[in-house]
C-alpha positions in Angstrom: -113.3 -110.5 -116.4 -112.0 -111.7 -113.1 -108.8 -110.2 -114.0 -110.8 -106.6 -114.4 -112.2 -106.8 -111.3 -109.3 -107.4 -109.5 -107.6 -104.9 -111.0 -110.6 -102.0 -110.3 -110.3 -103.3 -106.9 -107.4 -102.2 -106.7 -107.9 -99.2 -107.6 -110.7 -99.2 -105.1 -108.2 -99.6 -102.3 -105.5 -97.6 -103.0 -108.4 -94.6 -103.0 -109.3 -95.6 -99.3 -105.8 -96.3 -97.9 -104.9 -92.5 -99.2 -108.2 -91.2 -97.6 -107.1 -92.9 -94.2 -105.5 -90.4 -91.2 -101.9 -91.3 -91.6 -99.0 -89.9 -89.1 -96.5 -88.6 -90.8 -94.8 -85.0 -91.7 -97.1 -85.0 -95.1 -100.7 -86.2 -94.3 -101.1 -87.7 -97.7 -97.5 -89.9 -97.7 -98.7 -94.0 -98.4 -96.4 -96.5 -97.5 -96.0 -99.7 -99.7 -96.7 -101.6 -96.2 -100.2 -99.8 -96.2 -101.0 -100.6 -99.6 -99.9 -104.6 -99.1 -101.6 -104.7 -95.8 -104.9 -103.0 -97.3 -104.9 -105.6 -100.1 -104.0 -108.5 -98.7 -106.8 -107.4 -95.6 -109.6 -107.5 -99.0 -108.6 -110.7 -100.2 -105.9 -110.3 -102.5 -103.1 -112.4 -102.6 -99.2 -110.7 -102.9 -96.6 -113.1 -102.5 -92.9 -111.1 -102.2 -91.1 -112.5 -105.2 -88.0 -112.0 -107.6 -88.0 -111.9 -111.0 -85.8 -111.2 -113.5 -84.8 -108.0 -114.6 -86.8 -106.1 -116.6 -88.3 -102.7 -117.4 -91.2 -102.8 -115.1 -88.9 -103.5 -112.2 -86.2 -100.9 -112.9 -85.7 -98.3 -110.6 -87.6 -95.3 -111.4 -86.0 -91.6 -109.9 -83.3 -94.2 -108.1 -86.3 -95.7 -106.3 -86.4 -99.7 -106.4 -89.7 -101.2 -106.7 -90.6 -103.8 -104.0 -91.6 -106.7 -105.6 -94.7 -109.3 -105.5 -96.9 -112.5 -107.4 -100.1 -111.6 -107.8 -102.2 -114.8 -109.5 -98.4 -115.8 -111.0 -97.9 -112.6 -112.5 -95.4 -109.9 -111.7 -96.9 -106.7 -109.2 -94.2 -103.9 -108.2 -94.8 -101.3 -105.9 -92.6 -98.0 -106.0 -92.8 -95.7 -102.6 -91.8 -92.2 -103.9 -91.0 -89.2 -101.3 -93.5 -87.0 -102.8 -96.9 -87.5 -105.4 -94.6 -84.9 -107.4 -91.5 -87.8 -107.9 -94.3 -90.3 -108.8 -95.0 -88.1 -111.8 -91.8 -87.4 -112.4 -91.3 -91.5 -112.2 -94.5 -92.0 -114.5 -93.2 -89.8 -116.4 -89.8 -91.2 -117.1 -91.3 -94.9 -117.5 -93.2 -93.6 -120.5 -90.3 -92.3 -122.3 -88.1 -95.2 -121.4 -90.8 -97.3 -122.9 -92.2 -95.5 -126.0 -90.4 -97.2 -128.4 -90.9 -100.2 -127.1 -93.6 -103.3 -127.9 -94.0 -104.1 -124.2 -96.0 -106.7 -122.6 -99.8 -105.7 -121.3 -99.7 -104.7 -118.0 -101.7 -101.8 -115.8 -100.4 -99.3 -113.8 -102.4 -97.2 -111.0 -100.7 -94.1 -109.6 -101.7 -92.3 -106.3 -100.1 -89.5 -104.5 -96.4 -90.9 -103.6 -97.5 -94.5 -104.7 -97.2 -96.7 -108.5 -98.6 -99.9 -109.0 -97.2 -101.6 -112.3 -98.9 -105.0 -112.4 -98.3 -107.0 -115.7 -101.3 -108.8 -117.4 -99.5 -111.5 -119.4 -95.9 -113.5 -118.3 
């Protein structure tokens, strides 16, 4: 349960850091520092980390995810251009994955920013 909560917190922030007056050329561009500031401001705990390679850490349209620990479990953060190349990005995860048997883990898209945080190590 505490693991559900965290996670619809999350959700819960990225809504407000994409409703907040950002200046920039696009209005609605996030930056993974706004997203790791606004959680680590509500009380959650990112530690940058390395890990080992693996699908959920891939790059995704040639970006590279910026990587965290959150509770001893892997959290990646891509920063796309546009909310169009995170679909695009979403998009190719799901067919690079659809044969696999992968791990649980939750991902949380919105606008230029995805979220793939794993459940299980």
């Amino acid at each position: 349960m505490d693991e559900l909560k965290k996670i619809f917190s999350l959700c819960l922030l990225l809504l407000l850091v994409s409703c907040q007056s950002i200046h920039v050329n696009d209005s609605s561009h996030i930056t993974e520092e706004e997203v790791v500031k606004a959680l680590q401001e509500n009380g959650v705990n990112l530690a940058e980390a390395e890990f080992p390679q693996n699908v959920f850490g891939s790059k995704l349209r040639n970006v590279k995810p910026k990587t965290y620990e959150l509770s001893e479990k892997p959290f990646f953060i891509f920063e796309f251009e546009t909310e169009i190349e995170c679909e695009k990005a979403t998009k190719e995860f799901d067919e690079k994955t659809a044969a696999m048997e992968l791990v649980s883990a939750s991902t949380f898209e919105k606008g230029n920013i995805l979220i793939m945080c794993m459940n299980k190590r």
